[in-house]
C-alpha positions in Angstrom: -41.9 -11.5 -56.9 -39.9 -8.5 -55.7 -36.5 -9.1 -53.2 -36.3 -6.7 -50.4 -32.2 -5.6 -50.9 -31.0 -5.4 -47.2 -28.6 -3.2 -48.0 -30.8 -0.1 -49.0 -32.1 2.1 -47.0 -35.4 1.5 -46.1 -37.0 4.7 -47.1 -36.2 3.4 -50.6 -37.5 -0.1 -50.6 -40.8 1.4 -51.7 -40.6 1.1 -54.9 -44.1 0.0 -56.8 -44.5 -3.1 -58.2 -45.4 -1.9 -61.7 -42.4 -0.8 -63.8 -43.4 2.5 -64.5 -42.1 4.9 -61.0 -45.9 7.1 -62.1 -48.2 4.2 -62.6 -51.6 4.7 -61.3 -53.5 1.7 -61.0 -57.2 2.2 -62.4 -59.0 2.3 -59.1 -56.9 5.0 -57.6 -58.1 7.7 -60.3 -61.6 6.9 -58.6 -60.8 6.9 -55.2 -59.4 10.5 -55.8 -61.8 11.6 -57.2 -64.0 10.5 -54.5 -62.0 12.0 -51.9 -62.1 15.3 -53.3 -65.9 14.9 -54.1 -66.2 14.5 -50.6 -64.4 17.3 -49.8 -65.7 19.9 -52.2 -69.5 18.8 -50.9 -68.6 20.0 -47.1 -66.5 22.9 -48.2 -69.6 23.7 -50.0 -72.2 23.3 -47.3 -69.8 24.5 -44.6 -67.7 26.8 -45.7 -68.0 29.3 -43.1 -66.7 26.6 -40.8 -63.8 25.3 -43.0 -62.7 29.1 -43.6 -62.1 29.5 -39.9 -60.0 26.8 -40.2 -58.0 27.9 -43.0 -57.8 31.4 -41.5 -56.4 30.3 -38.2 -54.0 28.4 -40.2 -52.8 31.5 -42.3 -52.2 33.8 -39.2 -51.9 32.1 -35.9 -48.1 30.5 -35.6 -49.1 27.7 -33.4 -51.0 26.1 -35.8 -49.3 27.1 -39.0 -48.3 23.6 -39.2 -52.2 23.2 -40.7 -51.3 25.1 -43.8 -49.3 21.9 -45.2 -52.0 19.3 -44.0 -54.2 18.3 -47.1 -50.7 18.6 -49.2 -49.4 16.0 -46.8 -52.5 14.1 -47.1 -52.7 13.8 -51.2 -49.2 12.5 -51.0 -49.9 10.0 -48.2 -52.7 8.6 -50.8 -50.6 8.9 -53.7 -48.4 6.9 -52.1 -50.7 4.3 -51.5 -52.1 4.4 -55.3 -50.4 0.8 -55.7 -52.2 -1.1 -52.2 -55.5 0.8 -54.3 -54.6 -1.4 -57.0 -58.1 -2.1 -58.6 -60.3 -1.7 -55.4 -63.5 0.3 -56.5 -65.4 2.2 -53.5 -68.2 0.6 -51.8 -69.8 3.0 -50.0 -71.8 2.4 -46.3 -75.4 4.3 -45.9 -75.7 3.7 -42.2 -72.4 5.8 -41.8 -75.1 8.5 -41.8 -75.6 8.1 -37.9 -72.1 8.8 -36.9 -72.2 11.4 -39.2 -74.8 13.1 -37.7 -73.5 13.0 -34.4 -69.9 14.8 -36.0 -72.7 16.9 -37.1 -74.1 17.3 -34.1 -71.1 18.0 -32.5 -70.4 21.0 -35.0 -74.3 22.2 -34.9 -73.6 22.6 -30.6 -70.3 24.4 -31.5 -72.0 26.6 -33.6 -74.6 27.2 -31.2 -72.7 27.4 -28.2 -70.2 29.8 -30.0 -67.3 27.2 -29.0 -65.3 26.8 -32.0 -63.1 23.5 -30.9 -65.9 21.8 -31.0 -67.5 23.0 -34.3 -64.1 22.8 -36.0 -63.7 18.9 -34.3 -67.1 18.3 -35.9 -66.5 19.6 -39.6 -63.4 17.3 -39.4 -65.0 14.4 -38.4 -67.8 15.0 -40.5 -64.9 14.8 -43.5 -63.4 11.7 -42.5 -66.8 9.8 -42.0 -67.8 11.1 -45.1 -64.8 9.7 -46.6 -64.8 6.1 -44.9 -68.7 6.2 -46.0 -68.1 6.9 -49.5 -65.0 4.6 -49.8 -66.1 1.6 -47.9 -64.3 -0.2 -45.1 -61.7 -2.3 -47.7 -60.8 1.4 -49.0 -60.8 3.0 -45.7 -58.3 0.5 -43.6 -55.7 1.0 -46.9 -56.1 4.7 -46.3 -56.6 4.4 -42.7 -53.3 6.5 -41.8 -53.2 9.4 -44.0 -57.3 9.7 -43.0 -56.0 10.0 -39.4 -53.6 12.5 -40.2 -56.5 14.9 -41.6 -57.2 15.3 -38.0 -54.0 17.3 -37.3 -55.5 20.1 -39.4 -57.7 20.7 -36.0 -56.8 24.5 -34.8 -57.2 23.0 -31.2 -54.7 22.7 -28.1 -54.8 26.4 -26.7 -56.7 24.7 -23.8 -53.0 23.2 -22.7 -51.7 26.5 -22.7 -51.8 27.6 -19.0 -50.4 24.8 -17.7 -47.3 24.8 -20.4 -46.7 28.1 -19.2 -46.8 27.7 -15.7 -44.7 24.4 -15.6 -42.2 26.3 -17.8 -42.2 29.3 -15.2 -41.2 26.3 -12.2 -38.6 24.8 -14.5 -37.0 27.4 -14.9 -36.9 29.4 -11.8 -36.4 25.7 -10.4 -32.7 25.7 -13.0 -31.8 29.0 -12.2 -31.7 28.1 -8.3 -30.2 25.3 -9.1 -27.3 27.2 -10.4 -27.5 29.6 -7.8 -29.2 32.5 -9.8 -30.8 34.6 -7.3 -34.5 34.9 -8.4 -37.8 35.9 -7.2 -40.9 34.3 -8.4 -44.1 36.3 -8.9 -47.0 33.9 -10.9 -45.5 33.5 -14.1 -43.1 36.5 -13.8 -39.5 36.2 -12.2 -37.0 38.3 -11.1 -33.2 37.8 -11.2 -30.6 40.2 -10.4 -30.3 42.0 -13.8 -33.6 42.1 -15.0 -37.5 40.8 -15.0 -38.9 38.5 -17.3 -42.2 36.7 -18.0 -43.4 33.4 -19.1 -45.8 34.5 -22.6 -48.3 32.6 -24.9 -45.1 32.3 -27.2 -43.0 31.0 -24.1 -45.1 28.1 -23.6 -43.8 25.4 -26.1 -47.4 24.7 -27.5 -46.4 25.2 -31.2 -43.5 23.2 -31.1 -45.2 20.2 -29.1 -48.2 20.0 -31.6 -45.5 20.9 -34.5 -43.3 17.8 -33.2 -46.5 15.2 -32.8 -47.4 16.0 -36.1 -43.8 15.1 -37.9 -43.6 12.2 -35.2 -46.6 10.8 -36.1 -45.3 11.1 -39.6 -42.2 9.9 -39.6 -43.1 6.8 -37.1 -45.8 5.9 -39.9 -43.1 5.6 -42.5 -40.0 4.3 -41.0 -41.9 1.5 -38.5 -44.5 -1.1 -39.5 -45.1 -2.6 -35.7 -47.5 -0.7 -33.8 -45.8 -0.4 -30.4 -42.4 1.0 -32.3 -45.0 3.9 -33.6 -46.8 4.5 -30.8 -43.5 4.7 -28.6 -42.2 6.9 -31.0 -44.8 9.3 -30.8 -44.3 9.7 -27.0 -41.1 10.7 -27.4 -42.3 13.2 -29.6 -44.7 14.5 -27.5 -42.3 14.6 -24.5 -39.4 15.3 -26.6 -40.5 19.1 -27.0 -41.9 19.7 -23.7 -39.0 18.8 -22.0 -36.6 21.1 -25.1 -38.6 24.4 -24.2 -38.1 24.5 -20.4 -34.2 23.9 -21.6 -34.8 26.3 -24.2 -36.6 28.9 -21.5 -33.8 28.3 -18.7 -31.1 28.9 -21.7 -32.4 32.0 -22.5 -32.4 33.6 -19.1 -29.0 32.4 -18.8 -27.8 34.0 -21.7 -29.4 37.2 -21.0 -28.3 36.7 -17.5 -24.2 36.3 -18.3 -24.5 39.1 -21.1 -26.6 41.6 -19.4 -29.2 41.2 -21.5 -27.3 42.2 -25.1 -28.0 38.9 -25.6 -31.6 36.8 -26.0 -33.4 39.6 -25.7 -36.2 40.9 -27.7 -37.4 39.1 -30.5 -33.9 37.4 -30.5 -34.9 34.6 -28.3 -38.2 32.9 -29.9 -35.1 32.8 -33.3 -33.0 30.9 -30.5 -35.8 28.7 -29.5 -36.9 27.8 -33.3 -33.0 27.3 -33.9 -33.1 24.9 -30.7 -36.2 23.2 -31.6 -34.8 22.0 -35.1 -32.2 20.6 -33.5 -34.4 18.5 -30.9 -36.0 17.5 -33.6 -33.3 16.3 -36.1 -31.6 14.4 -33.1 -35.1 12.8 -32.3 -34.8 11.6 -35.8 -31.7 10.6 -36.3 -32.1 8.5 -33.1 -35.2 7.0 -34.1 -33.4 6.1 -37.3 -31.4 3.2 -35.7 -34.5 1.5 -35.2 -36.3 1.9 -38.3 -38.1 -1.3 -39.7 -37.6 -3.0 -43.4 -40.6 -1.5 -45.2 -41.3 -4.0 -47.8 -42.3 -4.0 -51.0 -46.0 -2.8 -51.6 -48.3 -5.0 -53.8 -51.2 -4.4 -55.6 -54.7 -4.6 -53.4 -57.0 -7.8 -55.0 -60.3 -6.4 -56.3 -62.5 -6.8 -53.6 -65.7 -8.8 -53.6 -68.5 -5.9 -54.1 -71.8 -7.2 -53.0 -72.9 -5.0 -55.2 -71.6 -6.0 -58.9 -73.6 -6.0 -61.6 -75.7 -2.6 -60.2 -74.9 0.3 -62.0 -72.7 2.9 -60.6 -75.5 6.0 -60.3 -77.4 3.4 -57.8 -74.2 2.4 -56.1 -73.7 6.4 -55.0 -77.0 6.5 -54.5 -76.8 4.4 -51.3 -74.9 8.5 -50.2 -77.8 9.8 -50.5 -78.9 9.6 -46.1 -75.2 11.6 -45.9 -76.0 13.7 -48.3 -79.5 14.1 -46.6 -77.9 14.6 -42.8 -75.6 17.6 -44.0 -78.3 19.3 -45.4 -80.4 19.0 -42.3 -77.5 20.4 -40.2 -76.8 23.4 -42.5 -80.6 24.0 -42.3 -81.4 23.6 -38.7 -77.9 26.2 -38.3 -79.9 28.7 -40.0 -82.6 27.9 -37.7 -81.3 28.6 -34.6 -78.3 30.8 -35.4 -79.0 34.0 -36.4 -76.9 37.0 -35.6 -77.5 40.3 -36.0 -76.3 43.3 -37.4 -74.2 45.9 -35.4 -76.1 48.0 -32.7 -75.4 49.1 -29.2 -77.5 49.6 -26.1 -76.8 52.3 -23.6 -77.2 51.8 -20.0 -76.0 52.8 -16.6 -75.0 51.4 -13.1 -76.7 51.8 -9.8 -76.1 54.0 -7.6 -74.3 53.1 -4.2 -76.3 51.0 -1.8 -75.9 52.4 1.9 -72.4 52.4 3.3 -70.7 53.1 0.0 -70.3 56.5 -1.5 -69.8 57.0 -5.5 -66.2 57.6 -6.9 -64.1 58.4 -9.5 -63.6 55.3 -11.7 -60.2 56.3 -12.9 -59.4 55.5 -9.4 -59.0 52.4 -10.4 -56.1 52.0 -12.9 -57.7 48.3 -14.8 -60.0 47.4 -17.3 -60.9 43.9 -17.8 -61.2 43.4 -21.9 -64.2 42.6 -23.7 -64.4 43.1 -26.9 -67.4 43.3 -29.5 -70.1 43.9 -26.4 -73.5 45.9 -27.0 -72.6 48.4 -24.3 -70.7 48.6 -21.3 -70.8 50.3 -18.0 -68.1 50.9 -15.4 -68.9 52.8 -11.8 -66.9 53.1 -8.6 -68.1 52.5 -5.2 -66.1 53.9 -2.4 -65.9 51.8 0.8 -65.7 52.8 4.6 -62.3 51.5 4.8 -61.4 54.4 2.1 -60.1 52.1 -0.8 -62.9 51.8 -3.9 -64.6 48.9 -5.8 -64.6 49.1 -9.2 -67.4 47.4 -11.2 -67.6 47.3 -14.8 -70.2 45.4 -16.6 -70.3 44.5 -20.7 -73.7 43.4 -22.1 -73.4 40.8 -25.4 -76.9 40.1 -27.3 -76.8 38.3 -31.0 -73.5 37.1 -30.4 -71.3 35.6 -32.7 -68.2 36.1 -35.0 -66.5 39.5 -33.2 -69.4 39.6 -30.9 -68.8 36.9 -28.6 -68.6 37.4 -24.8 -66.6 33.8 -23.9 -63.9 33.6 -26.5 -60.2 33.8 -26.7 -59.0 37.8 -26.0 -61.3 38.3 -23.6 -61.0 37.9 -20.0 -59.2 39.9 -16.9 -56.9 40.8 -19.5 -56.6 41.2 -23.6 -54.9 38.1 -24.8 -52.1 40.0 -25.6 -51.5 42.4 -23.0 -48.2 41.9 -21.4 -50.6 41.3 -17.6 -51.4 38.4 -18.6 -48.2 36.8 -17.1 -49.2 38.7 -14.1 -51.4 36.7 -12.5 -50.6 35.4 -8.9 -53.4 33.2 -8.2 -56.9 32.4 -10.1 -59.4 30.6 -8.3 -63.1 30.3 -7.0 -65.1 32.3 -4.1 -68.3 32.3 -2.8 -70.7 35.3 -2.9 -74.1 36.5 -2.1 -74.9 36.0 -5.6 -73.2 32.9 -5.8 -69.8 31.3 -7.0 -67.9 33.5 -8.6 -64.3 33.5 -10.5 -61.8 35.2 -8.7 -58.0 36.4 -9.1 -54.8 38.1 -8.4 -53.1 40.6 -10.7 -50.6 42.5 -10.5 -50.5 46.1 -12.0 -47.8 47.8 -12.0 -46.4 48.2 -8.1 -50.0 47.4 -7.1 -52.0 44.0 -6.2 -55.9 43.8 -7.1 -58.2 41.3 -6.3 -60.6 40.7 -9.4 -64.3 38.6 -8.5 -66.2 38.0 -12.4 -69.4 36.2 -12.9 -71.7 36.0 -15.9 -75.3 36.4 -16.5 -77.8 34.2 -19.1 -80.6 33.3 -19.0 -81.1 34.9 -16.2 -78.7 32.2 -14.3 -75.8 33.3 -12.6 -72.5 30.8 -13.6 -68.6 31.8 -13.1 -67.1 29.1 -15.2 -66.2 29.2 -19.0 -68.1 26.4 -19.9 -71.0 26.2 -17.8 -71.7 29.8 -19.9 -71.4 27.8 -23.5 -73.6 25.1 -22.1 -76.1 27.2 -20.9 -76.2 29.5 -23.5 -76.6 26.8 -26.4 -79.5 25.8 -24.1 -80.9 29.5 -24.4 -80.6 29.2 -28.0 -82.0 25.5 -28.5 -84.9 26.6 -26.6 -85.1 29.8 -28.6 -85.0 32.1 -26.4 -81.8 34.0 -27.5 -78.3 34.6 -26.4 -78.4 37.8 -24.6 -75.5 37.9 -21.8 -73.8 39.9 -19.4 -70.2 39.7 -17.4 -69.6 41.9 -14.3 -66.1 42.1 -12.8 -64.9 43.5 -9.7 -61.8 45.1 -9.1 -60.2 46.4 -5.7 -56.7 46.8 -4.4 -55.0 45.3 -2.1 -52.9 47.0 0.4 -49.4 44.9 -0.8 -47.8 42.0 -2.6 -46.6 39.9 0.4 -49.3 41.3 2.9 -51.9 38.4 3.4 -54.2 41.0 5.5 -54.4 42.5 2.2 -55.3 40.2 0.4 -58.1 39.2 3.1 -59.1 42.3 3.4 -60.1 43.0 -0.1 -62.0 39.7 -0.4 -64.2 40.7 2.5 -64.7 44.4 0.7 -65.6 42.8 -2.3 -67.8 40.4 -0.4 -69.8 43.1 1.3 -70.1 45.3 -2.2 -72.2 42.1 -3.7 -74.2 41.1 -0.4 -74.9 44.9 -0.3 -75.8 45.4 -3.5 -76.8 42.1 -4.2 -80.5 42.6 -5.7 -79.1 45.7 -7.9 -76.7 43.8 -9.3 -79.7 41.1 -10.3 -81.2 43.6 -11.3 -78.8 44.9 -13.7 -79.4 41.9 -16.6 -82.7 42.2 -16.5 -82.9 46.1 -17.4 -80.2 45.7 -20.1 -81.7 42.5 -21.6 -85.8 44.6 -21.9 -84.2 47.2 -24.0 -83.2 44.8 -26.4 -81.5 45.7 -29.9 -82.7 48.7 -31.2 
């Protein structure tokens, strides 16, 4: 048996137990090939899925980090080619149930046009297809780098107005601190030299899911106790939270003490990366005084297989109820999915109820975005206080990829419009027709108070994902996907001028009780023309 030297490093003391450094033990050509079977089958069946994936991957920087995923995975298994030793897969049929509730889970993403949760669902459909077709022995050996598959997930943007918003306190908090005049407006502050804004790119997102990820991996293979790992990990999922609101104040101070020659532009997300390295190779070299003595890996025992003396095409047979369930789900989405070609449907608003007079919509300097609709509208109603309402409607019908009402981009404002950092306040109000959304943005010098609601199924809802759920009920029940959003936009009379901000509420609160049964009535018009 093996010695473990003391005196190595232990990142070295891994070396196999066979002479030969490339050795691969006969079951582990097997279990490759298993895992890639099981791979290439869902790729195959759901490839739509899995290339939404691999797209986000290739051009979204926050998850970038996906692109070296399945490398880092083969290697994880390599690695664990000599505790395979001569265990032969054993796979589970009644893995088929959880299986199809991943599946499920993917089917109601797909149908609810909510891509977390259809990408969540093609993963874990992966994995369970993996333990199934490996059996437990197999799986517990593989268990980590099976877990890491799972930081392929394009998922997290969820977090991202909160990051954004704590790193907007932080650092107007820091520059106070240091007695930096500044004026806070949502996610936008004012010092004396300049204005900046707290961004998507701002936020820290990619560098906390970037610094999980390596934590995860580095805990894995420099600790064997479970609470070193997990404690491990916490620090790096604090450790880069904590780095970009330093990072954020840093760079205002920079541009603050330079006049802005320096950290400006694209300049400062180069700083930021720079920083974040750092963070990150001090995280390690910290964790590094408390590493554990990895010790030398022996060759698995050959498991008992219930099974011996059956031939292998019956032992894969018992995939067949897996094999079975993925084929139901790919069926069923052609079912109930089906979107159609490109076609538009032309309508137009109402005119004003009484009290209200029609306007000029360019009146109103705003556009909420949504993009890929089957038609829009937009009208202007003037009030008898002299300021104007501004309605605009979008109608969505067959929705899916690039015709989707409820997805990222769209909203009060494009996902990458510059406004976005604008907003003072987003909350909820009650109408005539309901609760609706409603916000604060600021355009330009001016203030406008935004109400949105959306229409399916006839229903009125405001939030995000009472639409999806409703909608995939619309669709389960076949009745289709049509959809409409209607936003409201008025101005307020100032920034700091509460009577304002009051005052526009209440005009936006008389528009919909005034105008409440043409605005119901608006859906329904839209939706009978149908697609052409």
């Amino acid at each position: 048996m093996n010695k473990v030297d003391l005196a190595s490093p232990p990142s070295l003391l891994l070396a196999p137990s066979r002479s030969a450094a490339w050795f691969v033990p006969p079951g582990f050509s097997l279990v490759a090939l298993t895992l890639l079977g099981v791979l290439l089958w869902n790729l195959a069946l759901f490839w739509r899925t899995a290339g939404e994936i691999a797209w986000i991957w290739w051009r979204s920087d926050t998850f970038a980090h996906g692109l070296v995923v399945l490398p880092v995975f083969a290697w994880l298994v390599w690695r664990k080619r000599e505790a395979i030793g001569d265990l032969r897969p054993q796979p589970l049929p009644w893995l088929a149930l959880p299986l199809a509730g991943a599946g499920f889970m993917w089917l109601l993403g797909e149908v609810a046009l909510v891509a977390a949760a259809a990408h969540t669902g093609f993963v874990l459909m992966v994995v369970t297809g993996m333990v199934a077709a490996l059996g437990w022995r197999l799986a517990r050996v593989l268990l980590f780098p099976l877990a890491f598959l799972f930081f392929g997930l394009p998922v997290g943007e969820f977090l991202l107005p909160g990051l954004m918003r704590m790193t907007a306190d932080f650092t107007v908090f820091s520059l106070r601190l240091v007695g930096v005049p500044v004026y806070q407006e949502g996610l936008q502050f004012v010092i004396p030299n300049g204005r900046w804004s707290v961004v998507e790119a701002c936020s820290g997102i990619r560098y906390l899911i970037a610094s999980l990820m390596l934590g995860a991996l580095y805990a894995w293979l420099n600790y064997t106790r479970l609470k070193k790992r997990l404690a491990f990990m916490l620090v790096a999922l604090l450790a880069p939270v904590l780095a970009n609101w330093l990072r954020a104040w840093m760079i205002v101070m920079l541009g603050y003490w330079s006049d802005n020659t320096l950290a400006a532009g694209v300049d400062h997300l180069i700083y930021g990366w720079v920083f974040f390295g750092l963070v990150i190779l001090c995280m390690f070299m910290i964790g590094q005084r408390w590493v554990d003595v990895v010790p030398v890996v022996q060759a698995a025992a050959p498991a008992l297989d219930s099974s011996a003396g059956t031939s292998a095409s019956v032992r894969w047979a018992k995939l067949a109820p897996l094999a079975l369930v993925s084929v139901a789900l790919v069926l069923a989405h052609g079912g109930l999915v089906r979107e159609g070609g490109p076609f538009t449907v032309d309508y137009a608003l109402f005119a004003p109820g009484a009290g209200w007079t029609e306007e000029n919509a360019e009146a109103i300097p705003y556009r909420a975005h949504y993009a890929g609709s089957r038609g829009e509208a937009v009208a202007a109603y003037g009030a008898a206080d002299g300021n104007v309402v501004l309605l605009q409607t979008a109608y969505y019908a067959a929705q899916g990829e690039g015709a989707n009402l409820v997805t990222w981009g769209n909203g009060f404002v494009a996902g990458d419009d510059p406004n976005r950092s604008a907003f003072l306040r987003q909350t909820e109000t009650e109408s005539a027709l309901g609760t609706v959304t409603s916000a604060r943005l600021k355009v330009g010098e001016r203030v406008f108070q935004l109400w949105r609601w959306y229409v399916v199924g006839g229903k009125v809802v405001s939030r995000d994902w009472e639409f999806k759920l409703r909608l995939a009920l619309e669709r389960l029940a076949g009745r289709g996907d049509a959809a409409m959003v209607f936003v409201l936009a008025s101005p307020e009379n100032g920034l700091e001028d509460d009577g304002g901000e009051r005052s526009a509420t209440a005009r936006l609160g008389r528009f919909v009780a005034d105008h409440a049964l043409a605005l119901d009535g608006v859906f329904a018009a839209v939706a009978a023309k149908g697609a052409p």
